[in-house]
N, C-alpha and C positions, 0 to 999 in steps of 0.2 A: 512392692513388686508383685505382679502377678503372676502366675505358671504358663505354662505353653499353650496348654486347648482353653484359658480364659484370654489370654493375647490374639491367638487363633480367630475363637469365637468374637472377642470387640471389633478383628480388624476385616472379618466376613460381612459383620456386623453394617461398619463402614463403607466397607465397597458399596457394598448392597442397598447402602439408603445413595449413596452419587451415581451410582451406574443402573440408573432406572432403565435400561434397555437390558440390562445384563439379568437372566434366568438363574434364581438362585440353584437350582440343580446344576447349571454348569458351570459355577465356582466354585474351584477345585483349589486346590493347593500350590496345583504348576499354571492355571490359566495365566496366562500374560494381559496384566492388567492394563498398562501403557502402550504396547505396541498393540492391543486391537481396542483402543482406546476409549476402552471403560474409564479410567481415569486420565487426566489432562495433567500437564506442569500447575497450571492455577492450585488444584490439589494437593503438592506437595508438601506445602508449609504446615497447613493443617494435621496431614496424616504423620508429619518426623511432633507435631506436636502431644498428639496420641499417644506414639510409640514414646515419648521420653514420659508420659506420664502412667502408660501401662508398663514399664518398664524399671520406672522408679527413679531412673539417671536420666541427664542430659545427653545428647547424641552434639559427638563433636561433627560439625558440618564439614570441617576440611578434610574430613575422612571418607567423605560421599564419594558415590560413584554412580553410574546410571544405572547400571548395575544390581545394585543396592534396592532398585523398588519394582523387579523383572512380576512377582507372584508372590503372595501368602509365603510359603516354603521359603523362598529368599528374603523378606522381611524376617521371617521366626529364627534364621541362620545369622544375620548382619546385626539385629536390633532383640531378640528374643531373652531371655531370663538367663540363659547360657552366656552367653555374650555379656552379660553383664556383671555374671559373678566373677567373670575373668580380670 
């Protein structure tokens, strides 16, 4: 499992190589990845596969919400190292 600002940094990381339009100075922690659609649905398989591997666990799917992939900050809260030791 990795810590918070290595989860952080893979998942900035990520945005930043699919959202070629998107200025890495304005990804922030609250930017809204999906409603100003730096990332698409097609994305999402991929990034819940990331998160369960930077994470160390499986992410139960029927647990999702849309919710769930609003920014950074809401990923590191739903899916983050905290979450998991729970």
């Amino acid at each position: 499992m990795h810590s918070e600002p290595e989860i952080r940094q893979a998942l900035r990381e990520w945005i930043l190589g699919k959202a070629r339009d998107l200025d890495p100075a304005e990804l922030t922690g609250t930017t809204p990845l999906f409603e100003r659609r730096y990332l698409r649905s097609l994305h999402v398989p991929e990034l819940l596969l990331l998160l369960e591997r930077l994470r160390g666990e499986p992410i139960d799917v029927e647990d999702l919400g849309a919710g769930d992939f609003r920014d950074i900050d809401t990923l590191l809260a739903k899916f983050g190292p905290a979450r998991a030791a729970s």
